[in-house]
VONUTI-130990 format. One record per residue (C-alpha): chain; x, y, z negated. Coordinates in nm, 4 decimals. Layout:
<node><mol>A</mol><east>X</east><north>Y</north><up>Z</up></node>
...
***
This chain:
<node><mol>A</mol><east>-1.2923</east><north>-0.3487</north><up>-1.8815</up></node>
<node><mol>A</mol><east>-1.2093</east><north>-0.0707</north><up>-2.1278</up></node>
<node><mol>A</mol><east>-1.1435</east><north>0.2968</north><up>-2.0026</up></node>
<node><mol>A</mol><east>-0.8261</east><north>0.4771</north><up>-2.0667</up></node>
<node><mol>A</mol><east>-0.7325</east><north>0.5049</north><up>-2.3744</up></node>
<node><mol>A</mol><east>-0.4644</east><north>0.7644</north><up>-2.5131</up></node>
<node><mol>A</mol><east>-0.2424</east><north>0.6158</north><up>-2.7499</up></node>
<node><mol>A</mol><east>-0.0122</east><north>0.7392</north><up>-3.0405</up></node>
<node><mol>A</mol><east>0.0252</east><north>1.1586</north><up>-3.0599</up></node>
<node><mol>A</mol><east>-0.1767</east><north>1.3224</north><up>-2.8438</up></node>
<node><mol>A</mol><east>0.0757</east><north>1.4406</north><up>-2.5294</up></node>
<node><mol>A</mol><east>0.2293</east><north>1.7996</north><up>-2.4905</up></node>
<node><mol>A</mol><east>0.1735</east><north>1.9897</north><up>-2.1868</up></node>
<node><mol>A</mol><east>0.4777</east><north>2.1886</north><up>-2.0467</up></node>
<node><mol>A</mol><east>0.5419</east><north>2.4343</north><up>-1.7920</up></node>
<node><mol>A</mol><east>0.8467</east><north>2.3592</north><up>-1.5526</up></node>
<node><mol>A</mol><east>1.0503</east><north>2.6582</north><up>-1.3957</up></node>
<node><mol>A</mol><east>0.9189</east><north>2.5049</north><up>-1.0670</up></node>
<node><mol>A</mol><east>0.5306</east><north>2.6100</north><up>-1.1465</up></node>
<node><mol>A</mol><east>0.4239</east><north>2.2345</north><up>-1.2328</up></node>
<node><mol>A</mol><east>0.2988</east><north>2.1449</north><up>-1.5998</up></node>
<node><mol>A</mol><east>0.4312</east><north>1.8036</north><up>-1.6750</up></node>
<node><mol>A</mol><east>0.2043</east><north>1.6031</north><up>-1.9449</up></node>
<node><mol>A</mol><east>0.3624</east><north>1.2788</north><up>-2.0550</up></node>
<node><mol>A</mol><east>0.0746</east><north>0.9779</north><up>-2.1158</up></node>
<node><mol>A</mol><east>0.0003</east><north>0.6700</north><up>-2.2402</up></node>
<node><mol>A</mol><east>-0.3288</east><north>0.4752</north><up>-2.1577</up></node>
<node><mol>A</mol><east>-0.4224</east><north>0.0713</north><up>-2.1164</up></node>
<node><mol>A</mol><east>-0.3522</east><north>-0.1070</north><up>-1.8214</up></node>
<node><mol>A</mol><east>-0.4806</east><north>-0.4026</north><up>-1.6711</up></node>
<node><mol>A</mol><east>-0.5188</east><north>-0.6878</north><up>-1.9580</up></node>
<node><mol>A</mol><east>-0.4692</east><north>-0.4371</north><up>-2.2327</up></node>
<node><mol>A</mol><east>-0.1114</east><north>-0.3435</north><up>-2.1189</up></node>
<node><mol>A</mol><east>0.0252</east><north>-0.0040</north><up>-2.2482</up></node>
<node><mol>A</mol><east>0.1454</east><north>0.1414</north><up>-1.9486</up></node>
<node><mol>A</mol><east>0.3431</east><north>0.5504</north><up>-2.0073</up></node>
<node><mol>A</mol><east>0.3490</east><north>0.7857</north><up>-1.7493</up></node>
<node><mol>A</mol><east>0.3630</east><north>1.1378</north><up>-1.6286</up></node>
<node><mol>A</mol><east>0.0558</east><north>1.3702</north><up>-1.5107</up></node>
<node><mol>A</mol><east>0.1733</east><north>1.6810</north><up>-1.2852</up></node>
<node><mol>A</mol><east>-0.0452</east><north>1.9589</north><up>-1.2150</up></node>
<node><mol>A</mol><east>-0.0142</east><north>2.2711</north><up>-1.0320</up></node>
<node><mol>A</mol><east>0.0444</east><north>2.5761</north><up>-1.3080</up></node>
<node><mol>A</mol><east>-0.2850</east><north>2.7933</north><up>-1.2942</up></node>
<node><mol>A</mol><east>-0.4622</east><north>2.5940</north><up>-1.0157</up></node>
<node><mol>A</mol><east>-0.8194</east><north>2.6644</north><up>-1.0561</up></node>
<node><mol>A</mol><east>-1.0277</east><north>2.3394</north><up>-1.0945</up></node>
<node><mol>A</mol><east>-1.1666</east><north>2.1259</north><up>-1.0993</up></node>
<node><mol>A</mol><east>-0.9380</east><north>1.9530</north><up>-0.8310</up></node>
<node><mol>A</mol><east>-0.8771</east><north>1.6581</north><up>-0.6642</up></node>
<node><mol>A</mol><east>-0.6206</east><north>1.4043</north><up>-0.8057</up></node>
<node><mol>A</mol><east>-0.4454</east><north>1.1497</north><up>-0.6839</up></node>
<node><mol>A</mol><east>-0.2535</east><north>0.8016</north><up>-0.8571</up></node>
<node><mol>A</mol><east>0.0579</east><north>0.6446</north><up>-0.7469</up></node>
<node><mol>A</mol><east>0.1000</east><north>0.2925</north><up>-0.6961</up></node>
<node><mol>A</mol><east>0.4646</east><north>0.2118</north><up>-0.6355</up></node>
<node><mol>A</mol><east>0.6074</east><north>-0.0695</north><up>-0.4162</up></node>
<node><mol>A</mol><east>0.8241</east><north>-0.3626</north><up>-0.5271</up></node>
<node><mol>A</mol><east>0.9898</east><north>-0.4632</north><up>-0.8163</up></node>
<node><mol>A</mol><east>0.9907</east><north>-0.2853</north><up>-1.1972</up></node>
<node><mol>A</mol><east>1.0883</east><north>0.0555</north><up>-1.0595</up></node>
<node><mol>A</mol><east>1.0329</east><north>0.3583</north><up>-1.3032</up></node>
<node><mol>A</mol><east>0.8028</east><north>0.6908</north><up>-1.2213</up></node>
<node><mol>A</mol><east>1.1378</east><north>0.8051</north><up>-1.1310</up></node>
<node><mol>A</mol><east>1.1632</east><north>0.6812</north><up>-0.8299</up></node>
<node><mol>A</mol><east>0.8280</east><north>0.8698</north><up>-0.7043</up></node>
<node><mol>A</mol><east>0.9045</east><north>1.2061</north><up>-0.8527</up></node>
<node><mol>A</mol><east>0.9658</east><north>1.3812</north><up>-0.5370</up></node>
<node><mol>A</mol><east>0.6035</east><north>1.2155</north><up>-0.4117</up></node>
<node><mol>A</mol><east>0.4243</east><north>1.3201</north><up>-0.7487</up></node>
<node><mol>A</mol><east>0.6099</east><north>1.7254</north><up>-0.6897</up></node>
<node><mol>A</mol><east>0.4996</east><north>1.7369</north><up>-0.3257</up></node>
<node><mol>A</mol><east>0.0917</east><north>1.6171</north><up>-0.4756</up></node>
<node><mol>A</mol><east>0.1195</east><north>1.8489</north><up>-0.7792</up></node>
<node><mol>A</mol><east>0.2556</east><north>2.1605</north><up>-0.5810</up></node>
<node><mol>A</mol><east>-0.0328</east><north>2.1240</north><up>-0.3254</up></node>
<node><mol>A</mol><east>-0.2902</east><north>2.1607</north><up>-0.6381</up></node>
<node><mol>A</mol><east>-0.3847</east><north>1.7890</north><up>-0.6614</up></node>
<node><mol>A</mol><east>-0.3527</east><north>1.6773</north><up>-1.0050</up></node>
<node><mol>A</mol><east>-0.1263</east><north>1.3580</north><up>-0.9796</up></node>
<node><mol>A</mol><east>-0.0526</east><north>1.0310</north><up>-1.2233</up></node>
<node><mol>A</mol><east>0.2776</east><north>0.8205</north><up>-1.2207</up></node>
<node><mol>A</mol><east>0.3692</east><north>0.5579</north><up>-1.4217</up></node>
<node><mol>A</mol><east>0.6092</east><north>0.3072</north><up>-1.4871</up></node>
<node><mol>A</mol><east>0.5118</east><north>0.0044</north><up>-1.3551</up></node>
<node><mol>A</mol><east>0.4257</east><north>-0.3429</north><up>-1.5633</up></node>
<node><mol>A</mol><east>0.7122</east><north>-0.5827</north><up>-1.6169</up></node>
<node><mol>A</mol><east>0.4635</east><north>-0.7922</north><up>-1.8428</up></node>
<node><mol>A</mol><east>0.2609</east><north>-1.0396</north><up>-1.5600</up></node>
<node><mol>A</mol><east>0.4487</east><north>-0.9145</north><up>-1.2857</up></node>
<node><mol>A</mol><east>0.8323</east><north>-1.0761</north><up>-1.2007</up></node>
<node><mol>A</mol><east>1.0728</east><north>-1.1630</north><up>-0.9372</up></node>
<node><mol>A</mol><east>0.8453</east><north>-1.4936</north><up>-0.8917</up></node>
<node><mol>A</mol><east>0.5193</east><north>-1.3585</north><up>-0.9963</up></node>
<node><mol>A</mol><east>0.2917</east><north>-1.1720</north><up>-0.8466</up></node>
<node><mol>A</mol><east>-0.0707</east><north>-1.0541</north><up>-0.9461</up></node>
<node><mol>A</mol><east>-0.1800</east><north>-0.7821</north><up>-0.6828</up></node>
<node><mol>A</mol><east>-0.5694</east><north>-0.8035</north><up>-0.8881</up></node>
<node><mol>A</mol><east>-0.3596</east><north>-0.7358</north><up>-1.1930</up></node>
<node><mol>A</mol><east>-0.1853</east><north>-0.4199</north><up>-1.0732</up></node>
<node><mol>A</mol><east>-0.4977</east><north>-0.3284</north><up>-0.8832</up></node>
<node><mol>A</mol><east>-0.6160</east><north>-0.2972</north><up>-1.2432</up></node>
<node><mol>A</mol><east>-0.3062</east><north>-0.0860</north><up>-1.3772</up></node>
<node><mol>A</mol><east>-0.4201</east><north>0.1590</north><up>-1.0411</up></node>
<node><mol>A</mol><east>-0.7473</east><north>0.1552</north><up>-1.1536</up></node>
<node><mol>A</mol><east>-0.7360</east><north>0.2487</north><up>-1.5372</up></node>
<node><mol>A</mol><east>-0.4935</east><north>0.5278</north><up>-1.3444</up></node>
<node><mol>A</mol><east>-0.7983</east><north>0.6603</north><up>-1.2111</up></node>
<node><mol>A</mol><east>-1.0296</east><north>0.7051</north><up>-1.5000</up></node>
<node><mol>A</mol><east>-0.7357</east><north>0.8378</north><up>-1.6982</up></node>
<node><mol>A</mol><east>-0.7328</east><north>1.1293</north><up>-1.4720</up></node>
<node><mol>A</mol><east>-1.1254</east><north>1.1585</north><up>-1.3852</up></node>
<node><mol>A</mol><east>-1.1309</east><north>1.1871</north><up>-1.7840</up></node>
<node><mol>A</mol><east>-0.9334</east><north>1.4991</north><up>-1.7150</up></node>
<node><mol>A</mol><east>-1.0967</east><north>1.8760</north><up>-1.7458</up></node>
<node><mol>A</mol><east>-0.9343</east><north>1.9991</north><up>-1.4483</up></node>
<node><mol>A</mol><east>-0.9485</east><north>1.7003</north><up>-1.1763</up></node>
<node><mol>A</mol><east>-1.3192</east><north>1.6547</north><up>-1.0314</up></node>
<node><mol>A</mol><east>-1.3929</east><north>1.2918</north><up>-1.1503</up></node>
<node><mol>A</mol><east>-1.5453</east><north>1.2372</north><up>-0.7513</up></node>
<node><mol>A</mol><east>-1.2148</east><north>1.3199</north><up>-0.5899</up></node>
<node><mol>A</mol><east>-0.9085</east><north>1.1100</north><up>-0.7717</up></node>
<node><mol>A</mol><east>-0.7895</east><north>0.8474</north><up>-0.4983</up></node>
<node><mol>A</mol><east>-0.4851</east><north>0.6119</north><up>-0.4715</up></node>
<node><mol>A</mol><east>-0.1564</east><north>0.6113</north><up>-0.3139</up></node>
<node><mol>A</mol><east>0.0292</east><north>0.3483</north><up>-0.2237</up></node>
<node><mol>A</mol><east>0.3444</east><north>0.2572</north><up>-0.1173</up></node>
<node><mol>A</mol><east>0.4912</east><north>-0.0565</north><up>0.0401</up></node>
<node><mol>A</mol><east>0.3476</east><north>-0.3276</north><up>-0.2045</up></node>
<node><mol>A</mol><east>0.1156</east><north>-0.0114</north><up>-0.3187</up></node>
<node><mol>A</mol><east>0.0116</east><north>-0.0839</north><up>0.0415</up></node>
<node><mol>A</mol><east>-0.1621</east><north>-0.4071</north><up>-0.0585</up></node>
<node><mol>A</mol><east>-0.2838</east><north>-0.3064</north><up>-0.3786</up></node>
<node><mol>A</mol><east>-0.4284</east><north>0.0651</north><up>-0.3522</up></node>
<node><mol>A</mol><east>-0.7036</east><north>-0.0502</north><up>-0.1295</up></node>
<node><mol>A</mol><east>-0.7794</east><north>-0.4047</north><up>-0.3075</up></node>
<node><mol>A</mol><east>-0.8501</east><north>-0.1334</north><up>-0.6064</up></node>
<node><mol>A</mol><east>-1.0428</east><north>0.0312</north><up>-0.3660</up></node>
<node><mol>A</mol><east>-1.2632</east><north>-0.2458</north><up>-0.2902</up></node>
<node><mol>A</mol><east>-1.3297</east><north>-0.2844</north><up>-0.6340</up></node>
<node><mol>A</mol><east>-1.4710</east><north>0.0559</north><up>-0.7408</up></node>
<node><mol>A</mol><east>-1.6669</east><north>0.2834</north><up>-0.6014</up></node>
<node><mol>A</mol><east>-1.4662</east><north>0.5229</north><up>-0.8715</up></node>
<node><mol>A</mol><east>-1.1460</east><north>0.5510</north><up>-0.5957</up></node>
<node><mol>A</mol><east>-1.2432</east><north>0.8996</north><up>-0.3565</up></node>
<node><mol>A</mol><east>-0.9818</east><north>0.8073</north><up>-0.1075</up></node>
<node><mol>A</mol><east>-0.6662</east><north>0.5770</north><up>-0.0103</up></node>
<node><mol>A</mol><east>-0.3393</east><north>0.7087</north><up>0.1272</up></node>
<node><mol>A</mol><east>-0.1043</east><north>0.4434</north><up>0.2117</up></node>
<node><mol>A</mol><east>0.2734</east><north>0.4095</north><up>0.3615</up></node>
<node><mol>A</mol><east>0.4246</east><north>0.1701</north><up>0.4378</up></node>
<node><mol>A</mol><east>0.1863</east><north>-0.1029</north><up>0.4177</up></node>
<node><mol>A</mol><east>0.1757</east><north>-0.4263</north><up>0.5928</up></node>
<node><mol>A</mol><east>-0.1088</east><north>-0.5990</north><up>0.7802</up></node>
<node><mol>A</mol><east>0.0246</east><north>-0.9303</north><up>0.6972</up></node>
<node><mol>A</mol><east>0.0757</east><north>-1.1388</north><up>0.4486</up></node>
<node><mol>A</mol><east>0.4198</east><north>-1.1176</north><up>0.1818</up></node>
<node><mol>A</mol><east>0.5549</east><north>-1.4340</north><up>0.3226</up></node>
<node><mol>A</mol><east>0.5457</east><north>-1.3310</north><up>0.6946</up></node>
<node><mol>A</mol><east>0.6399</east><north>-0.9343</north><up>0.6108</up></node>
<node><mol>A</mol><east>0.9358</east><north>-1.0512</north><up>0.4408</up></node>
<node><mol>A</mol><east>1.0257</east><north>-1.3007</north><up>0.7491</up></node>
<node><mol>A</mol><east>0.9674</east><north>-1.0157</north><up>0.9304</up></node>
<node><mol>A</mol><east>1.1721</east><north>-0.7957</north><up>0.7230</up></node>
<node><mol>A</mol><east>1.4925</east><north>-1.0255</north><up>0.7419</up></node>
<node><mol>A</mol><east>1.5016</east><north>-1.1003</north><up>1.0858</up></node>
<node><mol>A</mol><east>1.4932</east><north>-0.7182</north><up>1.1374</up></node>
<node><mol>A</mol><east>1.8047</east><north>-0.6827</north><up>0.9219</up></node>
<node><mol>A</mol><east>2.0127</east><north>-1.0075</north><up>1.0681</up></node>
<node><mol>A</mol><east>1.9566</east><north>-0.8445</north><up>1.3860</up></node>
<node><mol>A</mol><east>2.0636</east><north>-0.5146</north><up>1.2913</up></node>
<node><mol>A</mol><east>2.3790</east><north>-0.6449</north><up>1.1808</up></node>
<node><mol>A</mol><east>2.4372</east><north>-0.8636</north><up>1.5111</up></node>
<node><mol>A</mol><east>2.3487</east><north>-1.1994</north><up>1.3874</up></node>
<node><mol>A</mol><east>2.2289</east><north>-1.4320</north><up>1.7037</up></node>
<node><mol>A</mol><east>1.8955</east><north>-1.5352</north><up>1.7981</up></node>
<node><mol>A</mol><east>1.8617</east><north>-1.8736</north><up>1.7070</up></node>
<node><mol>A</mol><east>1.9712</east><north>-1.8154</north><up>1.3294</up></node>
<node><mol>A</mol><east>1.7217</east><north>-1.5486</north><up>1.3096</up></node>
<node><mol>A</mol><east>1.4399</east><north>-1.7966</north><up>1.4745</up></node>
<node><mol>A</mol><east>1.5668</east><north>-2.0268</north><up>1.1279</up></node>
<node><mol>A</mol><east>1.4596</east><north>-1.7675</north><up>0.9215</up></node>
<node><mol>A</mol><east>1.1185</east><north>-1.6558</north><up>1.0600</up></node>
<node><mol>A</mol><east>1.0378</east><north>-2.0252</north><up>1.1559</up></node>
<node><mol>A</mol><east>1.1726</east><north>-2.3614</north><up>0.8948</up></node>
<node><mol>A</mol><east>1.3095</east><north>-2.1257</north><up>0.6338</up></node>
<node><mol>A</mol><east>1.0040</east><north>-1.9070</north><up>0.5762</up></node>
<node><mol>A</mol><east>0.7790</east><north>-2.2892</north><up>0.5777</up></node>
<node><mol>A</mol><east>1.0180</east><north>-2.4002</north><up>0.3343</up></node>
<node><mol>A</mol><east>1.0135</east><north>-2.0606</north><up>0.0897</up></node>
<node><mol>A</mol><east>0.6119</east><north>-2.1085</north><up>0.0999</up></node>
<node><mol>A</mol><east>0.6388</east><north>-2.4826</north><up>0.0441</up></node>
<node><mol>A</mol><east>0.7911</east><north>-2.4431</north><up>-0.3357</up></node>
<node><mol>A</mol><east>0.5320</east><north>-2.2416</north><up>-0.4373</up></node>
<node><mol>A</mol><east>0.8282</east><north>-2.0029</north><up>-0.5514</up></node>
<node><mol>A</mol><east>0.7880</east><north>-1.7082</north><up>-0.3307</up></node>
<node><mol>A</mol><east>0.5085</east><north>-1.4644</north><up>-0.5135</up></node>
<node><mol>A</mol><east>0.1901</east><north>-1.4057</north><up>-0.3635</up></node>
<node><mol>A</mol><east>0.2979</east><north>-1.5605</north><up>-0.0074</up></node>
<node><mol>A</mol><east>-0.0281</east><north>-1.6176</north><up>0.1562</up></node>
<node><mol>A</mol><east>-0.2196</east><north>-1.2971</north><up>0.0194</up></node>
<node><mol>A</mol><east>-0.4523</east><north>-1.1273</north><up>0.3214</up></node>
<node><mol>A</mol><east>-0.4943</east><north>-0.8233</north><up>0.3211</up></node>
<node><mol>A</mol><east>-0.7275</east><north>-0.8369</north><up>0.5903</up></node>
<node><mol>A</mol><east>-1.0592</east><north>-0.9085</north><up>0.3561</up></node>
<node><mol>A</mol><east>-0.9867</east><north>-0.6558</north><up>0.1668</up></node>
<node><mol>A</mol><east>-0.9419</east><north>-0.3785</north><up>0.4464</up></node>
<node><mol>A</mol><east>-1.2972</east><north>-0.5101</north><up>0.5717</up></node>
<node><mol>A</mol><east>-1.4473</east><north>-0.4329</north><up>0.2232</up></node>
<node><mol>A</mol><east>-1.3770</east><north>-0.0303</north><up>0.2782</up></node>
<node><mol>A</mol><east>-1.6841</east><north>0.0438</north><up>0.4583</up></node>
<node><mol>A</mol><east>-1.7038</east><north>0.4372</north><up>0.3164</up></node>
<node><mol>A</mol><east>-1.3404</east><north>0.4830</north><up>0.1393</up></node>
<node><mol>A</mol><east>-1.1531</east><north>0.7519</north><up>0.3557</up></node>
<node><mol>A</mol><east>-0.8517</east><north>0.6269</north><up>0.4395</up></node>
<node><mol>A</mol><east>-0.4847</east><north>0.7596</north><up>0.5603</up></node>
<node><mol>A</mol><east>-0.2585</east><north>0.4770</north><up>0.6738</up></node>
<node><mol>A</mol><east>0.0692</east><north>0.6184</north><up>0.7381</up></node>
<node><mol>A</mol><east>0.4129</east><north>0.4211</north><up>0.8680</up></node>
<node><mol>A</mol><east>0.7245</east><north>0.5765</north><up>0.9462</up></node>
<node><mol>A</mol><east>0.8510</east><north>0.5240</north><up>1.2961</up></node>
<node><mol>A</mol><east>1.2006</east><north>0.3486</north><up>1.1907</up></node>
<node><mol>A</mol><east>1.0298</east><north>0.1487</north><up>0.9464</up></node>
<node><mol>A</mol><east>1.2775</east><north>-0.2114</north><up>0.9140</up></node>
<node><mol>A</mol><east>1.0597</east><north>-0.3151</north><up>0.6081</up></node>
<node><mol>A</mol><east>0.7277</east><north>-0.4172</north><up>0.7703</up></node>
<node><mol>A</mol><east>0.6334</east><north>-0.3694</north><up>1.1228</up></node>
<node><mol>A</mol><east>0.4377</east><north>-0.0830</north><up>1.2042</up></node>
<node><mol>A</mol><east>0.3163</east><north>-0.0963</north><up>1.4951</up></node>
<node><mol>A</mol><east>0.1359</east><north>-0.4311</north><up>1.4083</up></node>
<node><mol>A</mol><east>0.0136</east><north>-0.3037</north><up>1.0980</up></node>
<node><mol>A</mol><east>-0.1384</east><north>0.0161</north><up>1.1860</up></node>
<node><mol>A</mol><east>-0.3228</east><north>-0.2299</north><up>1.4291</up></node>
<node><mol>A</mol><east>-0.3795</east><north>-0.4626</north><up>1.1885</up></node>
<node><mol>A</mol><east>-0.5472</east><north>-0.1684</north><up>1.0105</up></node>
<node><mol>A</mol><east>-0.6811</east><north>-0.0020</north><up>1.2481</up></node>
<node><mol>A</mol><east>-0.8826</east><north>-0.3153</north><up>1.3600</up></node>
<node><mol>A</mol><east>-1.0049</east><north>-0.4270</north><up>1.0021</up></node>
<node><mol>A</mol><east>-1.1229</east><north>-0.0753</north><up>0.9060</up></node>
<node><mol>A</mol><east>-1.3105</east><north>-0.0663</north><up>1.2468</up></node>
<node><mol>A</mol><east>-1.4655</east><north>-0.3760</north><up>1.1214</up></node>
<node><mol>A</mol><east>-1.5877</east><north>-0.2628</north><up>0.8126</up></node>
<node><mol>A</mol><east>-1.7584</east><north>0.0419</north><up>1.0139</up></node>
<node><mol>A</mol><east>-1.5588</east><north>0.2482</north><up>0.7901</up></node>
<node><mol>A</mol><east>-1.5741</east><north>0.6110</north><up>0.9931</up></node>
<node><mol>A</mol><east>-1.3228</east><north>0.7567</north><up>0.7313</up></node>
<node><mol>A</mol><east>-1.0036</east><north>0.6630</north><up>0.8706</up></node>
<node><mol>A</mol><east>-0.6950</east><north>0.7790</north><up>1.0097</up></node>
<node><mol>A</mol><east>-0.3786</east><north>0.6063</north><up>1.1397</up></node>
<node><mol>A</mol><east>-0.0821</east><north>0.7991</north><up>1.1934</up></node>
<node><mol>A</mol><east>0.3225</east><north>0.7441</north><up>1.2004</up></node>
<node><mol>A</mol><east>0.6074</east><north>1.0137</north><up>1.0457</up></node>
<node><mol>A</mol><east>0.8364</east><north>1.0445</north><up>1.2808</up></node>
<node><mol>A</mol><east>1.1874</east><north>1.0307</north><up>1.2360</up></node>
<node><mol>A</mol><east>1.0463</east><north>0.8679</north><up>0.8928</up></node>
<node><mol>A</mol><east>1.1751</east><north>0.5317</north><up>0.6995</up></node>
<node><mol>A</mol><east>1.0057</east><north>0.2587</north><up>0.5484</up></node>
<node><mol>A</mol><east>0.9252</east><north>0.5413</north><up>0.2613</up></node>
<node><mol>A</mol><east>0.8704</east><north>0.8180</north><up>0.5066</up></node>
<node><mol>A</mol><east>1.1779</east><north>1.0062</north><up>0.4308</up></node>
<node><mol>A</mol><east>1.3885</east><north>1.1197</north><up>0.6643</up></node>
<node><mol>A</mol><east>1.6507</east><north>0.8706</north><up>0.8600</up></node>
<node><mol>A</mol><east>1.8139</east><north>0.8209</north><up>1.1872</up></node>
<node><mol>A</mol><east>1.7643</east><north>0.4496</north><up>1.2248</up></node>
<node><mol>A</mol><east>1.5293</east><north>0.2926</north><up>0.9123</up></node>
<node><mol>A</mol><east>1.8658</east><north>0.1576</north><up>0.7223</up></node>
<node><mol>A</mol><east>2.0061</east><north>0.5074</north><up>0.5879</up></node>
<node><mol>A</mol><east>1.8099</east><north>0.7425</north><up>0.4016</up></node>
<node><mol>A</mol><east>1.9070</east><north>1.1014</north><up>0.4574</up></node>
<node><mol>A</mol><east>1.6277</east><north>1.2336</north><up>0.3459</up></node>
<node><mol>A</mol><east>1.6390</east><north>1.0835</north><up>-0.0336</up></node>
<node><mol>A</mol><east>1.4909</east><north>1.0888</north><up>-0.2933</up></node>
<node><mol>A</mol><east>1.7603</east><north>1.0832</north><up>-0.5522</up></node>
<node><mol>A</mol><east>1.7367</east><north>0.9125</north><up>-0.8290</up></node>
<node><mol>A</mol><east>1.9955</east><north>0.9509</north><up>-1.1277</up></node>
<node><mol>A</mol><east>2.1674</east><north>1.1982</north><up>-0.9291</up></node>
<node><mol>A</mol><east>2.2431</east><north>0.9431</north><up>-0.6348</up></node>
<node><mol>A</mol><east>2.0210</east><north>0.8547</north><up>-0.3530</up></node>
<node><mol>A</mol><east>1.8346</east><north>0.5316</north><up>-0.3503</up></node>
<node><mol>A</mol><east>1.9360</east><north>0.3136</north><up>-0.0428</up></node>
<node><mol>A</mol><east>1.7271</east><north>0.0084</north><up>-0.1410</up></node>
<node><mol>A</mol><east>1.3909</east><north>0.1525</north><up>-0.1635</up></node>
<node><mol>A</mol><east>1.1468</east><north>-0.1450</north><up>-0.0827</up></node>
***
């Protein structure tokens, strides 16, 4: 596959009243795709530095929605690359998790092509879905330094999202035996038609290919999207299996499904905003 390529004018640096230089991009995805998004440095960090690419969760969600992630990287001096992600290959009903493992991936050389990020230290975070996909570009490339994830799941889409539901119909007082419906015949049916995207993907395999990646598995502690505690063992376990000696598994407390701030795991006090309102369907 092809390295990064920057298309069209070359970008513009710019300084921000908040001390971060903002450089807007363009470079090739996975299968050629032109993917656009945003680099964010620390203004007058000496490098080179470490640097770090976003993978986002679910759905076609804009950079936007990981500003206040990309800020936090950038102001502690690592150089940090969000993008929009794909709506070509990737749909409500389709999933390709090797396909946006590429998009991560051509992510990573755009920013080890970079004079002030150290080409040895540019790793991947992910988030939710980015859970699944950061280290299955990991396992690919001995190019990824590191993997930071939140809010990733141990098990497979089909089960999380059982998982996920029955968490919510209980929250909102609906009985037992409905909720066994969903988790039990409903879920069978779902993965029967073929319909629900990427339903039996393991991320188990993948986890034991990271014998050497450092990682940093993070959940928050009122996570309702995917079950923590069963993930970070999930993790913990797989990682241990691989003899990877590089890891560590941790939980934000008070934190979401995001790791912002909430008092239960179904409000977000703690943002981010997006659009000047706060997102309360972050996935």
């Amino acid at each position: 596959m092809a390295g990064p390529l920057l298309l069209l004018a070359a970008p513009v640096a710019y300084a921000g009243e908040d001390g971060l230089v903002r450089q807007e991009v363009t470079f090739r995805g996975g299968s050629g795709l032109v993917l656009h998004g945003s680099v964010l440095s620390k203004d007058g960090a000496p490098g080179p530095g470490p640097g770090i690419v976003l993978v986002g969760g679910s759905g076609a969600g804009p950079r936007e929605e990981y500003r206040q992630e990309a800020e936090a990287f950038a102001r502690a001096g690592i150089t940090t690359l969000v993008y929009d992600k794909r709506t070509v290959g990737y749909s409500l009903l389709h999933r390709d998790f090797g396909l946006l493992a590429d998009d991560a991936l051509a992510g990573v050389r755009l920013l080890q092509s970079r004079s002030g990020v150290n080409p040895r230290q540019v790793g991947l975070w992910g988030f939710s879905e980015g859970g699944w996909v950061a280290p299955l570009a990991a396992s690919r490339s001995a190019d990824v330094a590191f993997v930071v994830t939140i809010g990733g799941s141990g098990y497979d889409p089909l089960r999380t999202q059982s998982w996920n539901l029955t968490t919510h119909l209980r929250h909102r007082g609906v009985g037992g035996p409905f909720r066994r419906i969903v988790a039990g015949p409903t879920a069978q049916f779902m993965a029967a038609t073929g319909l629900f995207p990427a339903a039996g993907y393991d991320p188990v395999p993948v986890l034991e290919r990271l014998h050497r990646t450092p990682v940093l598995a993070l959940w928050g502690d009122h996570d309702t999207q995917v079950p923590p505690e069963e993930s970070a063992r999930i993790f913990r376990e797989a990682l241990a299996r691989a003899g990877n000696r590089h890891v560590v598994i941790g939980f934000v407390a008070g934190g979401a499904h995001n790791g912002h701030r909430t008092t239960d795991g179904f409000d977000r006090i703690g943002g981010p905003l997006f659009h000047g309102k706060k997102l309360v369907g972050l996935r």
